[in-house]
C-alpha positions as CSV (number, residue, x, y, z in Angstrom):
1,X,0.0,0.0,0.0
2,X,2.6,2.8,-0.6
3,X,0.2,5.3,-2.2
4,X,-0.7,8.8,-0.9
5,X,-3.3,8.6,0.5
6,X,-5.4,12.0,0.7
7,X,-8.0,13.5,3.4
8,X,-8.6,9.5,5.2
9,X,-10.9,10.6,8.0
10,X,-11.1,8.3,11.4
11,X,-12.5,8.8,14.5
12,X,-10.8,8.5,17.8
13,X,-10.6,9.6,21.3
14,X,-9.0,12.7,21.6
15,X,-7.1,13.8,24.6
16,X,-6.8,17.7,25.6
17,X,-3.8,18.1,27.6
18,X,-3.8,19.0,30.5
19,X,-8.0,19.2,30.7
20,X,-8.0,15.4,31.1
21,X,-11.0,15.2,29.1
22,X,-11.9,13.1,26.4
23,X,-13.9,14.5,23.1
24,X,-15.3,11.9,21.6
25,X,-16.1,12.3,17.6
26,X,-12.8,14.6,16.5
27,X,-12.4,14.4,12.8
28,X,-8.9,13.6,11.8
29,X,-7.2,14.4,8.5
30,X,-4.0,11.9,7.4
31,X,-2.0,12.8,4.6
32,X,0.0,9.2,4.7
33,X,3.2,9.3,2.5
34,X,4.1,5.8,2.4
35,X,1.8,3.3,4.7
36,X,3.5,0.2,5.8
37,X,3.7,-2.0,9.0
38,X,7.0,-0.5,10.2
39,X,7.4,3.1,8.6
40,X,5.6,6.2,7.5
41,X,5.1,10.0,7.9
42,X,2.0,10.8,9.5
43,X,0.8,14.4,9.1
44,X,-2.2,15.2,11.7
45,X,-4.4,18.4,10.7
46,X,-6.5,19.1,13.6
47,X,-7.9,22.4,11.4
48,X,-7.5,25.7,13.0
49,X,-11.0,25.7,14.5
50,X,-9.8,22.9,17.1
51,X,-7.8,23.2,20.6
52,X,-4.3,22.0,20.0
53,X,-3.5,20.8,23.6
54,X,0.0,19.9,24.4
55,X,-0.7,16.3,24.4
56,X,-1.9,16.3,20.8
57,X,0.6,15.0,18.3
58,X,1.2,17.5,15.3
59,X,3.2,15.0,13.4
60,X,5.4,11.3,13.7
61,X,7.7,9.1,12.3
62,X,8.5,6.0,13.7
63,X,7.7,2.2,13.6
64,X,5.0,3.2,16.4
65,X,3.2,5.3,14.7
66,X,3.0,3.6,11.7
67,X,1.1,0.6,13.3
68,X,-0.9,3.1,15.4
69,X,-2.4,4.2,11.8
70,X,-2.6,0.7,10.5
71,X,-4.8,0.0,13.3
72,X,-6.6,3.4,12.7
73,X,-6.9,2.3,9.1
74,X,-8.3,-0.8,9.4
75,X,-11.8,0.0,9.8
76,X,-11.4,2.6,7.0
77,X,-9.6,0.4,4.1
78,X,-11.1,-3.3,5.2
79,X,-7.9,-4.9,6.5
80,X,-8.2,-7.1,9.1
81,X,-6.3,-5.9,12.1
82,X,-6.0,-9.0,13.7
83,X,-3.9,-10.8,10.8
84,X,-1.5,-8.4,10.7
85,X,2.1,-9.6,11.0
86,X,4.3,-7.2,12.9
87,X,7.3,-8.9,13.3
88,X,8.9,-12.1,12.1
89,X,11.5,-13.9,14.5
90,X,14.9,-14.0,12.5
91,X,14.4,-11.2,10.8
92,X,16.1,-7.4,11.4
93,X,14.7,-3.6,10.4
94,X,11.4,-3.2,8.2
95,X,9.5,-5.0,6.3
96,X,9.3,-4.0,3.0
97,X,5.7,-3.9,2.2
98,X,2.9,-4.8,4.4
99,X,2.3,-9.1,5.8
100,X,-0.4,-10.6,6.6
101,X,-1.8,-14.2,7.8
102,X,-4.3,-16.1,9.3
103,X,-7.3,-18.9,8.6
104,X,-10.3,-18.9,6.5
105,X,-13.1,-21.3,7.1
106,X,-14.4,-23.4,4.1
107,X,-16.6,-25.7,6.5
108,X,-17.3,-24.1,9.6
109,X,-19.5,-26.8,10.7
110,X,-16.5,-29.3,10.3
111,X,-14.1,-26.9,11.7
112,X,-12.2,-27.0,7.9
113,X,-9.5,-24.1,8.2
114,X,-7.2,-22.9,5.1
115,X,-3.9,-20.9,6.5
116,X,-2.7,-17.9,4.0
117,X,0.4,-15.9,3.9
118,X,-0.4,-12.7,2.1
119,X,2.7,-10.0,0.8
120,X,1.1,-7.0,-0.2
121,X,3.2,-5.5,-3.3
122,X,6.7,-3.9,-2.8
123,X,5.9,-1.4,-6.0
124,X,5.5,2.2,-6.5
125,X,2.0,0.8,-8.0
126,X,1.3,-1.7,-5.0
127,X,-2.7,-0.9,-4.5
128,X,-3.1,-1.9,-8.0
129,X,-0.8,-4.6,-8.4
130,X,-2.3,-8.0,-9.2
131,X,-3.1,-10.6,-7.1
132,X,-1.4,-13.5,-7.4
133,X,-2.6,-16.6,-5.6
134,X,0.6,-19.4,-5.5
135,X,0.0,-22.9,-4.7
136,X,2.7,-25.8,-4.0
137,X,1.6,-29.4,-5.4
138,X,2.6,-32.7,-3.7
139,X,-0.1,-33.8,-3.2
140,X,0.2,-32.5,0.6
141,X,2.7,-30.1,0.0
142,X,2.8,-26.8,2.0
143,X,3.1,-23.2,0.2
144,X,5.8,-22.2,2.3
145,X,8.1,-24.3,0.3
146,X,7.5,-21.6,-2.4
147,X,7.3,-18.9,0.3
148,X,10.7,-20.0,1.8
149,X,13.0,-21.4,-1.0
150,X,11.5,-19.8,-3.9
151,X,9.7,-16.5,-4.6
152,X,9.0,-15.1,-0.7
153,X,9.7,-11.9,0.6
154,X,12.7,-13.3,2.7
155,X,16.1,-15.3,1.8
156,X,16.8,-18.0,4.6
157,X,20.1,-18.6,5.9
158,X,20.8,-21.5,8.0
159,X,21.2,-21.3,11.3
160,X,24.4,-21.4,12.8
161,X,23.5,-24.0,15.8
162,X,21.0,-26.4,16.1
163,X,19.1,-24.5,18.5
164,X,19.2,-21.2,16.4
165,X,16.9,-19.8,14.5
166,X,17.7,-19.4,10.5
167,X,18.5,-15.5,9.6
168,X,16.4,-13.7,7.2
169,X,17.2,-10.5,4.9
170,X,15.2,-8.9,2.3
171,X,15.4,-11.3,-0.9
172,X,15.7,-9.4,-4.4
173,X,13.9,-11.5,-6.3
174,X,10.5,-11.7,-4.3
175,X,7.4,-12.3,-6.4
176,X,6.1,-9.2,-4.1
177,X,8.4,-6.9,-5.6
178,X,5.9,-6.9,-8.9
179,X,2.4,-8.4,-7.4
180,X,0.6,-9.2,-4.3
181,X,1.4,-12.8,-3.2
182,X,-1.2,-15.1,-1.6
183,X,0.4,-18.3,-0.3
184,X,-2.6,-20.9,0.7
185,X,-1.6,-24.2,2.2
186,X,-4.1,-26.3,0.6
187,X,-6.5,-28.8,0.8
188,X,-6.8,-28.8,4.5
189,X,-4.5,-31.0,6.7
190,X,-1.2,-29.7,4.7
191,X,1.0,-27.2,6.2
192,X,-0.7,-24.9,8.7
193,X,-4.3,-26.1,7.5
194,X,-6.7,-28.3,9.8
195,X,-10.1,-29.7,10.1
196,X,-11.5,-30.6,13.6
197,X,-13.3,-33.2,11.5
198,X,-10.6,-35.9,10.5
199,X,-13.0,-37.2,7.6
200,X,-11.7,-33.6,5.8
201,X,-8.4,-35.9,5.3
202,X,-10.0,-38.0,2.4
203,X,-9.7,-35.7,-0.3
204,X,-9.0,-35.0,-3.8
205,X,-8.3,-33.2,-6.8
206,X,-12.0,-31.5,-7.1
207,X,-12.5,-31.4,-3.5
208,X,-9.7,-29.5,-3.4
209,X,-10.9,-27.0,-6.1
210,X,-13.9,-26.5,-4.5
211,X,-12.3,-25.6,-1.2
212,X,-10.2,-23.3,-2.3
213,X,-12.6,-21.2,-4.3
214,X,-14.7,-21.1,-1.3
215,X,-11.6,-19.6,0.5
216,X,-10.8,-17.2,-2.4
217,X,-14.3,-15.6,-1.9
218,X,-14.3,-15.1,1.9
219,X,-10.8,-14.0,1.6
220,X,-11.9,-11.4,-0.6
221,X,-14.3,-10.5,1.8
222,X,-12.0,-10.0,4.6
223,X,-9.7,-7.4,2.2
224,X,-12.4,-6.0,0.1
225,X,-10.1,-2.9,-1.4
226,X,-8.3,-6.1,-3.4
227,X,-11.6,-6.9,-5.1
228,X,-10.6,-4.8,-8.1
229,X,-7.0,-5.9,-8.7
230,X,-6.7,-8.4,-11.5
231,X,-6.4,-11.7,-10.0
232,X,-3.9,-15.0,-11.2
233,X,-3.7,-18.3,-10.2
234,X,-0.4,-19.9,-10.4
235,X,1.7,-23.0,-9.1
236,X,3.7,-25.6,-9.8
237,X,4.5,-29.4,-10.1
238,X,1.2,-30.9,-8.9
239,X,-0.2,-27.7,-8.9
240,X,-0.2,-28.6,-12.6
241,X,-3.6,-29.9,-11.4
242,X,-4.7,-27.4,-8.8
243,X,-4.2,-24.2,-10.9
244,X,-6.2,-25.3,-13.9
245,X,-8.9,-26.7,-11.6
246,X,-9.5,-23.6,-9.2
247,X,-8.9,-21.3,-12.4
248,X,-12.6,-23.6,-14.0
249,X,-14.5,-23.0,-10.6
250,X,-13.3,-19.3,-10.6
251,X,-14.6,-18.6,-13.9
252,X,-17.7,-20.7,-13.4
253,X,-18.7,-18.7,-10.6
254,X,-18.2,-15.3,-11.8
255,X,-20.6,-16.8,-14.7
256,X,-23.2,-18.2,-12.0
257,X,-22.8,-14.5,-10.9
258,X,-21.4,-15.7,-7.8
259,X,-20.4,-13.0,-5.2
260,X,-18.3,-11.6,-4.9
261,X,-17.3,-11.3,-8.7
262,X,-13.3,-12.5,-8.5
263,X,-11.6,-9.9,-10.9
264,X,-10.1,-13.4,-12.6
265,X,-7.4,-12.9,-15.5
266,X,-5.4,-16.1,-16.3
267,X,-2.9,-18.5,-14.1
268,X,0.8,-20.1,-14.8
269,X,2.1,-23.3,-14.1
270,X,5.5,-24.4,-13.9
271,X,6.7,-28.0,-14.6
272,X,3.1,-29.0,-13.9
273,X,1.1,-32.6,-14.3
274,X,-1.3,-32.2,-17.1
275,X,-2.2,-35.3,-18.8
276,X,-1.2,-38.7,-18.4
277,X,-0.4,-39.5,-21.8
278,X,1.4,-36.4,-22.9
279,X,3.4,-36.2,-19.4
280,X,3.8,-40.5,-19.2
281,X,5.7,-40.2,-23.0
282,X,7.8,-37.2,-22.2
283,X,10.3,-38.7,-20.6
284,X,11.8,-41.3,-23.1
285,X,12.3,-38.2,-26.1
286,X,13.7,-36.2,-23.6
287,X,16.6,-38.0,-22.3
288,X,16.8,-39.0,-26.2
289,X,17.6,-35.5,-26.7
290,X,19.7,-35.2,-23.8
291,X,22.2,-37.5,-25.2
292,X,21.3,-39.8,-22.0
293,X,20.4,-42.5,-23.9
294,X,21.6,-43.8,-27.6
295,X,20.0,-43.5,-30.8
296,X,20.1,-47.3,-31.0
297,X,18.4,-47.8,-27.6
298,X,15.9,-44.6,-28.5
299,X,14.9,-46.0,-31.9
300,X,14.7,-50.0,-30.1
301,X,12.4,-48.3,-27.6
302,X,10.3,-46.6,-30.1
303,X,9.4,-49.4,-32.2
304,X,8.7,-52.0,-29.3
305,X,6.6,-49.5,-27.4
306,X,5.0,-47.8,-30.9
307,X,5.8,-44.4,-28.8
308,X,3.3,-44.9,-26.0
309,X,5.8,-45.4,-22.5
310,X,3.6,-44.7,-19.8
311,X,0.8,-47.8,-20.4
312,X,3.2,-50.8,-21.2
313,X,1.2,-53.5,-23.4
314,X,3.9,-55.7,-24.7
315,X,6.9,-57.5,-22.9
316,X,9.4,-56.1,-25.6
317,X,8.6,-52.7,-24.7
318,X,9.1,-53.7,-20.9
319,X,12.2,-54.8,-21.9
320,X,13.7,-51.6,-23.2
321,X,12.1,-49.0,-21.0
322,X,13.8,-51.0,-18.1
323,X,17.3,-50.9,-19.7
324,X,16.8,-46.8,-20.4
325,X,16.0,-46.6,-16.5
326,X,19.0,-48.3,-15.7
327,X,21.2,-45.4,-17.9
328,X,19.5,-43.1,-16.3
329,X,19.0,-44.2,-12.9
330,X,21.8,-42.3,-11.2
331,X,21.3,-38.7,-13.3
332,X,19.0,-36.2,-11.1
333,X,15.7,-36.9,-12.1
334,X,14.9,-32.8,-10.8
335,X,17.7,-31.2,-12.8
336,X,20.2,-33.7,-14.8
337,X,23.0,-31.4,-14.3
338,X,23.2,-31.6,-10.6
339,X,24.8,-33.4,-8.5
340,X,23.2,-36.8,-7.9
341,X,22.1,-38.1,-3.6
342,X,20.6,-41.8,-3.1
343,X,19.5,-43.3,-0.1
344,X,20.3,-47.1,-0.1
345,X,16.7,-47.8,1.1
346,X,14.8,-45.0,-1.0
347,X,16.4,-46.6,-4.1
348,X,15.8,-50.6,-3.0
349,X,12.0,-49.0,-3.2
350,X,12.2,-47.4,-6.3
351,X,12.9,-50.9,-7.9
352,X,9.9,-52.2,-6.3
353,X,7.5,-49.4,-6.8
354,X,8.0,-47.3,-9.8
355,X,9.0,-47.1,-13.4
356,X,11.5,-44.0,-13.3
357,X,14.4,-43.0,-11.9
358,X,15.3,-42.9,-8.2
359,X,17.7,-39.7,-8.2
360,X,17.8,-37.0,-6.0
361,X,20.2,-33.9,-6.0
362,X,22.7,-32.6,-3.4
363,X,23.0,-28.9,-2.8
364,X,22.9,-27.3,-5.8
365,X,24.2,-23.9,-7.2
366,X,21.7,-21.0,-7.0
367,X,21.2,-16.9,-7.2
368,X,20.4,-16.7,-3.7
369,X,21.7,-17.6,-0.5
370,X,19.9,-20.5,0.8
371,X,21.3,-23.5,-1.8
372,X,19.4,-25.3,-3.6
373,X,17.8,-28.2,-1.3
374,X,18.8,-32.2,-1.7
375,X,15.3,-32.4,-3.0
376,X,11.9,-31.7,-4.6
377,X,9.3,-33.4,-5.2
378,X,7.9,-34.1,-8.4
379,X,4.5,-34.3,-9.9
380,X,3.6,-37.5,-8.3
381,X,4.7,-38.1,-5.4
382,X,6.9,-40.5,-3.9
383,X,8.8,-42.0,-6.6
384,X,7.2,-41.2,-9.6
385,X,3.7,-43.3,-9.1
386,X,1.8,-42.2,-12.5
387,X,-0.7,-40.0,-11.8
388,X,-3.8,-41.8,-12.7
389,X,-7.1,-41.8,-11.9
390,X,-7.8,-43.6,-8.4
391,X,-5.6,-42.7,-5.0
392,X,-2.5,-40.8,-4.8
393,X,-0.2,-42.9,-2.3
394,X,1.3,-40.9,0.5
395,X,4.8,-42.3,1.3
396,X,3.3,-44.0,4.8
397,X,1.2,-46.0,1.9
398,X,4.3,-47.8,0.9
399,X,4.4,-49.8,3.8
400,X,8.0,-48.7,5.4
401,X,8.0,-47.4,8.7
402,X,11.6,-46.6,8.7
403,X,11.9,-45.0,5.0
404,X,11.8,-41.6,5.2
405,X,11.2,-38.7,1.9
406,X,14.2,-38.9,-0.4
407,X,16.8,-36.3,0.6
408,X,14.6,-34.3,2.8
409,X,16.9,-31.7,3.6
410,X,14.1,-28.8,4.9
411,X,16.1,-28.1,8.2
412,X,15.5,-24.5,7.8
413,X,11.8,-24.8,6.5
414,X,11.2,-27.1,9.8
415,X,13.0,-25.1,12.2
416,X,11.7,-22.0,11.9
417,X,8.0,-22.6,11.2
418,X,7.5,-25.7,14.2
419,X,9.0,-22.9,16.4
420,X,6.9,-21.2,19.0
421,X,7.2,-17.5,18.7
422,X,7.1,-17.9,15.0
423,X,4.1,-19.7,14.5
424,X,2.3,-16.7,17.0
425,X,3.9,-13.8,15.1
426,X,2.4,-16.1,11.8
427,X,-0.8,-16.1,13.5
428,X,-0.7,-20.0,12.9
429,X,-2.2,-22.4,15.1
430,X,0.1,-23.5,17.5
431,X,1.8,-27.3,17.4
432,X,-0.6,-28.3,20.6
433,X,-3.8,-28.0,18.7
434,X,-2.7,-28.9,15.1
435,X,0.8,-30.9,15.3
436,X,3.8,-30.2,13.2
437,X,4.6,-28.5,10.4
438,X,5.8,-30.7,7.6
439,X,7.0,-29.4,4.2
440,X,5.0,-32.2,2.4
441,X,2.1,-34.6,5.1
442,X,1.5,-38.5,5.2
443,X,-2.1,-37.4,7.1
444,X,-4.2,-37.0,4.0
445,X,-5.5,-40.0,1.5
446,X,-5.6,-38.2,-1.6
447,X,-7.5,-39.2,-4.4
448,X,-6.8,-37.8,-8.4
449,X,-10.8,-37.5,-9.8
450,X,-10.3,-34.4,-12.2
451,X,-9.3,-36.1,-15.1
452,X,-7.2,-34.5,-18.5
453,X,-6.3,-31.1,-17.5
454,X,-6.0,-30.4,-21.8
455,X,-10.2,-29.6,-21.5
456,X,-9.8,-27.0,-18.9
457,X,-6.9,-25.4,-20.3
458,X,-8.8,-26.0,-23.7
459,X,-12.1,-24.1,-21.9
460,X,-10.7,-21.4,-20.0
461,X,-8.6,-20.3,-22.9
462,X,-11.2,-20.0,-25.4
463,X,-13.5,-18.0,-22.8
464,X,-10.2,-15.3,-22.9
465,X,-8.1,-16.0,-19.9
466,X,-4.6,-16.1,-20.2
467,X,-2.4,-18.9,-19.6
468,X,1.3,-19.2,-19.2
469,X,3.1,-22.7,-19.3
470,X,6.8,-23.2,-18.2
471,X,9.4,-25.4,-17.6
472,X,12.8,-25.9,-16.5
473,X,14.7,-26.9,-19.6
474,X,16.4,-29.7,-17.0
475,X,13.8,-31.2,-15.0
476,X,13.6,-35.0,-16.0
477,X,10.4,-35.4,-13.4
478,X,8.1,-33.5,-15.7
479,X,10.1,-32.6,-18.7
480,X,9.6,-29.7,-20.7
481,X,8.7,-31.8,-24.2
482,X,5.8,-33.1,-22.2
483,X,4.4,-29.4,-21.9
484,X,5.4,-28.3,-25.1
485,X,3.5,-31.4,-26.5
486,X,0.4,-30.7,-25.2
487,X,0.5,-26.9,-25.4
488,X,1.3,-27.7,-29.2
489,X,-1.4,-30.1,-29.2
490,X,-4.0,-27.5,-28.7
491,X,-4.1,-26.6,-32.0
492,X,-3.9,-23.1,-32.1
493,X,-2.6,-20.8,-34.5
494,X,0.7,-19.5,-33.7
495,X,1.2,-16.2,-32.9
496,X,4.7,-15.8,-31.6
497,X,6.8,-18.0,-33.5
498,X,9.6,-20.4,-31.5
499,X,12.2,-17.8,-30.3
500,X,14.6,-17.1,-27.0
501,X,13.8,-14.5,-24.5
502,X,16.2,-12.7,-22.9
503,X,16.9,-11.4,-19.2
504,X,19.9,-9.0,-19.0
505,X,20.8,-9.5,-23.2
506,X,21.2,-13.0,-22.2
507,X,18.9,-16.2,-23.7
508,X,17.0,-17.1,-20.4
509,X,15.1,-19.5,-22.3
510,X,12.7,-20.1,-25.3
511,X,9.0,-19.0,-26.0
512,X,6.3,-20.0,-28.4
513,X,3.4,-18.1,-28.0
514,X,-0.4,-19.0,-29.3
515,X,-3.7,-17.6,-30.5
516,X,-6.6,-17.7,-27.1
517,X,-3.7,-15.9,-24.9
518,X,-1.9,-19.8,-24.4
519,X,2.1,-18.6,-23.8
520,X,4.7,-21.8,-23.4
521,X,8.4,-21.2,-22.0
522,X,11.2,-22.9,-21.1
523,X,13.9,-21.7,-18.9
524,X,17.0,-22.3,-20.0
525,X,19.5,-24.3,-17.5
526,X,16.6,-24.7,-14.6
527,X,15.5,-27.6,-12.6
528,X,11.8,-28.3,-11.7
529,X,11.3,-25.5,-9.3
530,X,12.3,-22.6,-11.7
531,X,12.3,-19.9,-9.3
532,X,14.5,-21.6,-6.7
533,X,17.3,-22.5,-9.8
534,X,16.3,-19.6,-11.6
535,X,15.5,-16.7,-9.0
536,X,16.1,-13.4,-11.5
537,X,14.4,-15.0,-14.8
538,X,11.6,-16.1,-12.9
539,X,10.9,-12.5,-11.2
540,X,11.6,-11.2,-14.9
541,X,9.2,-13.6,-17.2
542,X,6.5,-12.8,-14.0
543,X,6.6,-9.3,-14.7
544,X,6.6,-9.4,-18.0
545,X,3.6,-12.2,-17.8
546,X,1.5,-9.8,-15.4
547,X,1.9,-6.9,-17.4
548,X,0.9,-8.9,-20.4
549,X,3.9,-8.4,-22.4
550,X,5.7,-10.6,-24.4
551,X,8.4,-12.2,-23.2
């Protein structure tokens, strides 16, 4: 909110000095140059018709007085007072735009609570910035992986003992610094999010759509003045499914004339599940291309398998897709040109269980301080189960009490949120009430019901909303020739031929853009969580995206 904001009249008790009395009713004019939680210049214009007693401030600066005028505001501009976030522990000097958090209800009967994060807009243009709603996959995966080792207002540095806290600063490639960020931890029983009914843990894809639309509108609700601002749905890696899902019940309900009307414009996924087909047969032409595999073993595979890899019909085919997973099985199956970590016990059940590579990086190189973790999960979680219709196994599913997620290395994510005094500045519920905080939860059963994703997309294009699709040029979990397949697969006219785009007059990647507002991108050299390998590109395709500019 760093606008001027002209002739805001509140009411208040005003106190005369030394009269001791209290006039109830006095008008008060703010001219506010720059309203945030922890610094602004308050100008108070009592008019020359009113005592001026000695106790009556004529003008501030200082942290105090800007959350004195927060609270003054609240009524006045809609924001709820009681989510605001003051103070984070870990973290020095002033925030750089306004925080809030809290719970919405989506079932008050069953006690069904969704936990936000939400960054209002570092910009000069922050009260008209977009919304942008971002949403983790898993299933079961928390937002504040995205908050914390992605695109969040903060860059996390470990702590320097185990009993320490991690250090924040200001991070320079924040999401915030271009929109206003709404991290949800989604559907209910991941992250901070709780029901008091346990049933709320059987869940799935559309349940989960349904939900969160429900929370969108009573969020809106609680910060009315962000009715207007153009709203986006985005996420990643099973959010593949979540984006395109909420985006259909958003744009159904502003046609049922639902209220409030969501100002919806489009959404983005990154390195997201789609399609079965499409994202089952990516993976064989991409390590083709990689030069992970030969032509001989490509062309072999290709024949026996008549291109279809993901729904094995013929023992042949069997044959050769097991050899390719055996050249492949040590590469990083999140960014190939990592570094490579294996548990003894996580790969044993790979073997068992899935189809694809068990591979999982150590630290990687990155823009920003905090490395790039051991691991991320990928569209399917664990281990690359297809993502089929019926249940999503959790890893607790598989039947191994002792195996754990492979290369969990979220010390910092898990240190600071299952603390205390963070989890009461965050307005989260604390670890008596709700439990832990895990990056990604075992407590929901999880089942996939919304089908092809290719109709939605297909549908919400064609009614005018905007869609951007991109990937990591490196992930091998959901490979960018699975997106650009399907994207392709549309069928609609090109509009912006195959070309690179550029960050700093260097390629950051490639673009092909399509009639019905559909934009695919890769990013050139990334993993699959493009904003944690790929911190300044990711900021820059954003604002470009937002603004509706090529990229």
């Amino acid at each position: 909110m760093h606008e001027r904001i002209n002739a805001v009249y509140v009411r208040f008790l005003c106190g005369l000095g030394s009269e001791e009395k209290e006039e109830d009713g006095t008008l008060v004019a703010l001219e506010i140059d720059a309203l945030s939680v922890t610094s602004c210049e308050v100008l108070v214009d009592f008019g020359s018709d009113r005592r001026m007693g000695d106790g009556i401030w004529k003008g501030m600066r200082a942290a105090a007085g800007a959350l004195m005028v927060i609270g003054l505001l609240q009524g006045c501009l809609g924001l709820p007072e009681e989510a605001l976030i003051t103070h984070v522990p870990g973290f020095e000097g002033e925030f750089p735009s306004a925080h809030y958090g809290g719970y919405v209800s989506v079932d008050e009967s069953h006690g069904r609570q969704l936990y936000y994060y939400f960054v209002t807009s570092e910009s000069s243009t922050a009260r008209t910035d977009p919304l942008v709603v971002w949403l983790n996959g898993g299933p079961g995966c928390s937002s504040f992986d995205g908050f914390i080792y992605e695109h969040g207002p903060f860059e996390f540095e470990p702590a320097k003992g185990e009993k320490d806290l991690p250090k924040l600063t200001e991070n320079r490639y924040s999401w915030s610094k271009v929109a206003n960020i709404l991290y949800v931890d989604s559907p209910a029983g991941v992250g901070f999010s709780y029901s008091k009914t346990k049933a709320d843990y059987l869940t799935g894809e559309l349940k989960t759509a349904s939900d969160l639309h429900k929370f969108l509108l009573k969020w809106i609700e609680l910060y009315p003045e962000y009715k207007t601002n153009s709203l986006f749905v985005t996420g990643e890696s099973y959010g593949g499914i979540y984006v395109p899902t909420l985006s259909r019940n958003i744009a159904e309900g502003i046609e049922a004339g639902v209220e409030p009307v969501l100002n919806f414009k489009g959404y983005a996924i990154g390195n997201g599940c789609t399609d079965q087909a499409f994202d089952g047969n990516a993976i064989v032409p991409f390590v083709h291309g990689m030069g992970l595999i030969s032509d001989e073993l490509f062309e072999a595979t290709q024949k026996a398998c008549a291109g279809n890899y993901w729904n094995i019909t013929t023992e042949e085919c069997e044959k050769h897709l097991e050899t390719i997973d055996e050249d492949v099985k040590d590469i990083n199956v999140y960014d190939i040109l990592e570094p490579c970590y294996h548990k003894p016990k996580t790969l044993e059940l790979s073997v068992r269980h899935s189809r694809l590579p068990s591979s999982f990086r150590k630290l990687g190189e990155t823009q920003r301080k905090l490395n790039v973790r051991k691991r991320m999960f990928g569209r399917a979680w664990p281990l690359r189960l297809p993502n089929i219709a019926g249940r999503v196994p959790t890893w607790g599913e598989l039947g191994d009490e002792e195996l754990e997620v492979p290369c969990m290395d979220d010390h910092v994510a898990m240190a600071w949120l299952n603390n205390p005094a963070v989890r009461e500045a965050l307005h989260a519920a604390p670890m008596k009430e709700i439990g832990l905080w895990e990056l990604c939860t075992n407590q929901i059963i999880f089942y996939s019901d919304a089908g092809s994703m290719i109709p939605i997309h297909r549908n919400l294009t064609l009614k005018g909303y905007r869609a951007l699709v991109y990937s990591g040029d490196h992930d091998m979990c959901v490979p960018y020739t699975g997106s650009e397949a399907w994207t392709r697969s549309m069928g609609y006219k090109v509009v912006d031929r195959w070309r690179p785009w550029f960050v700093d007059g260097q390629v950051a990647g490639y673009t092909q853009g399509y009639a019905n507002h559909l934009t695919f991108a890769t990013v050139k050299g990334s993993g699959h969580t493009v904003p944690e390998y790929k911190p300044a590109e990711a900021l820059t395709f954003l604002r470009r995206w937002l603004a509706d500019e090529p990229l």
